[in-house]
N, C-alpha and C positions, 0 to 999 in steps of 0.2 A: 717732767711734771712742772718743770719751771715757766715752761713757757705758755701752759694751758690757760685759754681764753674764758671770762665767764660768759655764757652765751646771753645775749639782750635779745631778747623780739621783741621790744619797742624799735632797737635800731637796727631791724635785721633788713636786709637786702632780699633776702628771698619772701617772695608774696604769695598768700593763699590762692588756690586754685579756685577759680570760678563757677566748675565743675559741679555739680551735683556730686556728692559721695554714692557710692551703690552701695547697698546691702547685704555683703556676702555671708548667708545662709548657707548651711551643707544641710540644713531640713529639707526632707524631700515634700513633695508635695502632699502625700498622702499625713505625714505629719505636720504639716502647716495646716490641714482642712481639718486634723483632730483637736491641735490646738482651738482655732475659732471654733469650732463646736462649747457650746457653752455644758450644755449636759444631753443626755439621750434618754431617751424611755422606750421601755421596747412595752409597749400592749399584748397583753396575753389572757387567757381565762383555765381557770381551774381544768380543766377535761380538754383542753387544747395539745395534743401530743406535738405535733411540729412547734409549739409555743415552746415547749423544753429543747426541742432540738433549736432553733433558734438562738436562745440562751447559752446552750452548749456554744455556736460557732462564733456569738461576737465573744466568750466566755476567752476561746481557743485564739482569738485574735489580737484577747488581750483589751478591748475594748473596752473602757466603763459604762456601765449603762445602768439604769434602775428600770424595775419590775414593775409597771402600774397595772392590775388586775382591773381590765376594762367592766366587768358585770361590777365594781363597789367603787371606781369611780368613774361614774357616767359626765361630770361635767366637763375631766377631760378626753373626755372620748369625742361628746358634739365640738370641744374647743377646737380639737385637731381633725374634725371628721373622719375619723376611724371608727371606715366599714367591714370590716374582716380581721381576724386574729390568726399570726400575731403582724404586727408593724409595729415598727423602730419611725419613731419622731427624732430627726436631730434635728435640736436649737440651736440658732445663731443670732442670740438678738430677738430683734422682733420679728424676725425669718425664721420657717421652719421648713426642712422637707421630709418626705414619706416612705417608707420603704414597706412594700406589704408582701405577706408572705415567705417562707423560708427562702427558695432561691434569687429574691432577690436581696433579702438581708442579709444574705452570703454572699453574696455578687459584693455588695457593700462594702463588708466585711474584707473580701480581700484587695480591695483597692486602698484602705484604708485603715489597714492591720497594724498595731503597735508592737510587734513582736518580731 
């Protein structure tokens, strides 16, 4: 211990790399596209049966999503032009996309499962 140096990087010999750093993530892809999801609504109406099975499968995949009952809000139904029930809107920003119908919200759902 006597002879231990205090180390200076003002006078250090060795120089930073010029190199861009990279960003080593173990997030997979499908949780990197959950995180940038800001929030979800999944569109649905009172007497819509696959509108509950829906619910079930992003439910099962772990997915957060909120329930907007398209018949009582109509202004975001023409916002997102959702023509059929149920569709899942995911937000990213001022970007949205569409997912209509149970097999493709399950399609979704499993590219992008948190579970």
């Amino acid at each position: 211990m006597k002879k231990r140096k205090l180390y200076d990087p003002k006078n250090s010999v060795l120089k930073a790399s010029k190199t861009p750093k990279k960003d080593i993530s173990f997030a997979s892809e499908a949780e990197k596209k959950m995180e940038e999801a800001q929030k979800m609504l999944l569109f649905t109406t009172k007497t819509c049966p696959n509108c509950k099975m829906a619910g079930e499968v992003l439910k099962s995949s772990q997915i957060p999503f909120e329930i907007v009952d398209a018949e009582e809000h109509q202004e975001l139904v023409q916002e997102y032009g959702i023509m059929q029930a149920p569709s899942l809107v995911v937000l990213r920003g001022d970007e949205f996309e569409t997912h209509c119908n149970v097999s493709n919200i399950k399609k979704y759902a499993e590219q992008n499962h948190c579970g």
